[in-house]
PLY file of the C-alpha trace (Angstrom):
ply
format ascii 1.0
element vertex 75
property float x
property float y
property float z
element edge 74
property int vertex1
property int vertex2
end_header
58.25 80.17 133.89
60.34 78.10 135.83
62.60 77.52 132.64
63.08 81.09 132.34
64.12 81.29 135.70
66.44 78.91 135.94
68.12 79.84 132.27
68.54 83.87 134.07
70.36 81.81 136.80
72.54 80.25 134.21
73.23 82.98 132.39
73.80 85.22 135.54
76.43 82.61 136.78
78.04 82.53 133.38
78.48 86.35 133.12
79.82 86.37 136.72
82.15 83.17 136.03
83.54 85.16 133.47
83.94 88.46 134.81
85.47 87.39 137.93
88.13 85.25 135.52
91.91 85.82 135.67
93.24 86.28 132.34
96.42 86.08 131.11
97.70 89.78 130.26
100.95 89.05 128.75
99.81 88.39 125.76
98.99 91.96 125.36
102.88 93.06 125.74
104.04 94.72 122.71
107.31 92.51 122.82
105.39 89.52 122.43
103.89 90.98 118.42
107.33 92.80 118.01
108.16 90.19 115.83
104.91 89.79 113.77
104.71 93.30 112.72
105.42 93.72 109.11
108.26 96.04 108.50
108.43 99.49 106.81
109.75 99.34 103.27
109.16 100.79 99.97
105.85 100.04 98.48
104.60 99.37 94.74
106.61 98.09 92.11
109.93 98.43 93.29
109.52 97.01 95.98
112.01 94.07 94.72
114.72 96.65 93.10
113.19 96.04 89.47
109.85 96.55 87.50
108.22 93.30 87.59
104.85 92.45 85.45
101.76 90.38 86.61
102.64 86.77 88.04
100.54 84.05 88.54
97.17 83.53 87.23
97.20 87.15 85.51
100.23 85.72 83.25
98.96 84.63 79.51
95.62 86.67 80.33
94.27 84.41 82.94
91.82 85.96 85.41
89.62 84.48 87.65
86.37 86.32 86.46
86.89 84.01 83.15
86.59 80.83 84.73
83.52 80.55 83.99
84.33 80.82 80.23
85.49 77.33 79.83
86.88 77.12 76.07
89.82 75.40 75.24
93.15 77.94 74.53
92.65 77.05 70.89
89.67 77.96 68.51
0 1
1 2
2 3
3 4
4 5
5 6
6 7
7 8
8 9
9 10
10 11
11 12
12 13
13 14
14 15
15 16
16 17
17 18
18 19
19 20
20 21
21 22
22 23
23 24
24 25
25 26
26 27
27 28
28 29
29 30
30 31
31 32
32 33
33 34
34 35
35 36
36 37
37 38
38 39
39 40
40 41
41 42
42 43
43 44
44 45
45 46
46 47
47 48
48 49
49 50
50 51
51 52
52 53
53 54
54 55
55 56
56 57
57 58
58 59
59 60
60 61
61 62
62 63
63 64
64 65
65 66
66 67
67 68
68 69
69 70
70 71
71 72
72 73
73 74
């Protein structure tokens, strides 16, 4: 019982501690994520100024659901 008393306590304290805590609001400020937001442009596939195909692993028919399929490129 005692334990359970004295882990309330504890727990009460914390909750207080960090109610009563100053925190720091600056970080909210809009000017400080003005310059993570993403900007506004043109979406889809000319999004570069020219029709571009699949890059990466999608090149050559690679996909990652065919990993699992591990034959060599030749038969």
């Amino acid at each position: 019982m005692r334990f359970v008393l004295r882990l309330l306590l504890v727990a009460l304290v914390a909750l207080f501690a960090v109610s009563r805590a100053d925190y720091d609001d600056g970080l909210l400020d809009g000017d400080y994520f003005a310059a993570y937001v993403k900007k506004g442009g043109p979406q889809g596939p000319l999004r570069f100024g020219k029709r571009r195909g699949p890059s990466g692993p999608l090149r050559f028919g690679k996909r990652s659901d065919l990993l699992g399929d591990q034959r060599p490129p030749y038969y």
